[in-house]
N, C-alpha and C positions, 0 to 999 in steps of 0.2 A: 287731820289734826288741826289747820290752819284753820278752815270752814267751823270746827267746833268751837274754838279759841275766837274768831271772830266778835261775838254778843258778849263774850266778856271783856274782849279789850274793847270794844264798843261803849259799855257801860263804863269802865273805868278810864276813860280818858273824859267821856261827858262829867263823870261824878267829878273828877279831880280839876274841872277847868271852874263847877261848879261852883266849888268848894272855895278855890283860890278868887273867884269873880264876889263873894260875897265876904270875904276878910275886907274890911276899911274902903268896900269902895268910893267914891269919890262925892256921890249921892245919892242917900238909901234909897228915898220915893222913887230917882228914878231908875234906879237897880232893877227894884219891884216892876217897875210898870218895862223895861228893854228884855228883863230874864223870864218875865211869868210867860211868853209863847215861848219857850225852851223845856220849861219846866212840861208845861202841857202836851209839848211834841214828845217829850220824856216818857210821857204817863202813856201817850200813844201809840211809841213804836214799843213800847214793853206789852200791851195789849194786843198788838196787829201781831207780835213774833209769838205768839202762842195760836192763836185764832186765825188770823191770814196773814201769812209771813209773804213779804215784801223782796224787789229787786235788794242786790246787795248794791246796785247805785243809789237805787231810792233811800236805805239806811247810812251809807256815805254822805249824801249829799247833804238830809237831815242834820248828820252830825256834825257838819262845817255851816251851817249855816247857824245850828246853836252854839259853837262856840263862837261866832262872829253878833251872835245877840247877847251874848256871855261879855266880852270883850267890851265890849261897847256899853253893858249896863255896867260893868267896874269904872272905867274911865269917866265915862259921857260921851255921846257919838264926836262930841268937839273936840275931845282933847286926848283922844288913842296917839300917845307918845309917836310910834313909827309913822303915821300920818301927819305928824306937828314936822319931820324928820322929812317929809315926801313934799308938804306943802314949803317948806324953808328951801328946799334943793333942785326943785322946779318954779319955785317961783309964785306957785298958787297962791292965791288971796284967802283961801279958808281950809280948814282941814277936811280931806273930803271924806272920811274914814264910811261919813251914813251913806254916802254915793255907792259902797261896796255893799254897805247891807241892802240898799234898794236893789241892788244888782242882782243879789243871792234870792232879795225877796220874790223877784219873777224868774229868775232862772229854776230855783228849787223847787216852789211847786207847781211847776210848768213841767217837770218830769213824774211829780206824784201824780197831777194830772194824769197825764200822758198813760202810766201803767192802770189807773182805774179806769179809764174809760178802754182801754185795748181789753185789758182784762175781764169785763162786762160786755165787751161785743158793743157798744153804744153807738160808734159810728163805723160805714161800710166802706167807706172814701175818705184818703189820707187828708183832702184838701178842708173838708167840713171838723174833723178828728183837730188838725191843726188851726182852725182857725177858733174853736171854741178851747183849745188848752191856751193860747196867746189870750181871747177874752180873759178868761179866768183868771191868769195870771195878774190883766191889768185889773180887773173886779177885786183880786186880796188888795197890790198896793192902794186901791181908792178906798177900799174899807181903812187899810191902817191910816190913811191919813185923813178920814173924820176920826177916828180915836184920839189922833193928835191933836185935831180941834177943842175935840170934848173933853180931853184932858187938859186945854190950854186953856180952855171955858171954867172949869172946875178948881183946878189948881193953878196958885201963881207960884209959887216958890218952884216947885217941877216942871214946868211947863217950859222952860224955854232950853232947858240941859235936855229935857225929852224931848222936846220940836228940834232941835239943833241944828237952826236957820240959819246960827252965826249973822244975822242983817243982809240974808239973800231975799233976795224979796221974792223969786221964782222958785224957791225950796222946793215946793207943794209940787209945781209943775217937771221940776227939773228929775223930782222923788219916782212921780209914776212915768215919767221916760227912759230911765235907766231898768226900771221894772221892767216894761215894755221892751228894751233893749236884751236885759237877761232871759227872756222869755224865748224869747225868737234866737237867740246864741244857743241856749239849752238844746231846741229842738236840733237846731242844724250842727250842731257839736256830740250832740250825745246818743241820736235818735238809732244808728245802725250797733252801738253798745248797747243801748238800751235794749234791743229786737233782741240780740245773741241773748240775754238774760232773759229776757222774757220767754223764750222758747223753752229754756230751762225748767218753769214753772207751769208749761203747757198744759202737761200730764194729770198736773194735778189741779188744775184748773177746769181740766174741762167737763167733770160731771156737775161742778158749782155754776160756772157761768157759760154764756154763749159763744162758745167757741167752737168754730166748726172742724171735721176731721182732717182737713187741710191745711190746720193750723193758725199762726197767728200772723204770716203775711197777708192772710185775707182782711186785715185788718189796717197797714201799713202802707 
């Protein structure tokens, strides 16, 4: 019953954060430009759960990560109230709130990673297997931050609530180290959770992809 009720409370906690993150947020352009990879992840895990249904951490992890781009396009990554509340009570000099979404950004799909390349057989050796899902990882945050560029190039009014440098001058750098950080946390925090799930999905994995009849620690 839990397992069937899952993709619905799935759906309706993503709809309803949705919902509440586009009433008066703070600034529409940058609403648009922090929620539209939410939106899009939306339109993908409802395509993958019919056609190739996914770990139940991989659909977790998805869904804290769009509510924390949710989040952040209501506010502005500058000014999420409990962050203004964390930086006044430690004493920080800025709000760090986008330091968690860079965090989420290499941590989350550093385990989407992680399940397509096991799930495909791609690599034989855990050491090769991990060190191109940690690449990939830092390859999305460098992508997101030429987007930040060329929407900083494109638009002025948006661009600085979307860069949300706050007058850090190592943003950019500081952006893909915390990626890199959440990358390498994911794998060593979640890698022996992730295996128990994926065994799960073996069975039905293995006339699709390469998976030998030994299973999926041949792979780990």
């Amino acid at each position: 019953m839990i397992n069937r009720l899952a993709p619905v409370a799935w759906v309706t906690v993503f709809l309803a954060v949705f919902f509440w993150s586009a009433i008066e947020p703070k600034d529409r352009a940058t609403w648009v430009l922090e929620v539209l990879p939410a939106a899009v992840g939306f339109g993908l895990v409802i395509w993958c759960f019919f056609r190739y249904p996914l770990t139940p951490l991989v659909y977790q992890l998805i869904l804290v990560h769009a509510i924390i781009l949710m989040v952040g396009g209501h506010y502005t990554y500058a000014e999420v109230p409990v962050f203004d509340w964390f930086r006044d009570w430690f004493g920080w000099g800025r709000n760090n709130y986008d330091k968690l979404g860079h965090l989420a950004q290499g941590f989350v799909p550093a385990i989407i990673a992680r399940e397509l390349v096991i799930r495909f057989g791609v690599f034989a050796r855990r050491g090769w297997r991990s060190f191109f899902i940690v690449c990939f990882a830092l390859a999305v945050s460098a992508f997101y931050e030429l987007i930040e560029w060329w929407v900083a190039l494109l638009s002025g009014e948006a661009a600085e609530a979307f860069l949300g440098t706050q007058g850090y001058v190592w943003d950019t750098q500081s952006d893909m180290a915390w990626a890199l950080s959440g990358a390498i946390l994911a794998l060593i925090l979640l890698g022996r959770v992730h295996d128990r799930q994926l065994q799960g999905l073996e069975g039905r994995d293995r006339h699709r992809f390469h998976i030998p009849e030994n299973g999926i620690e041949r792979h780990v």
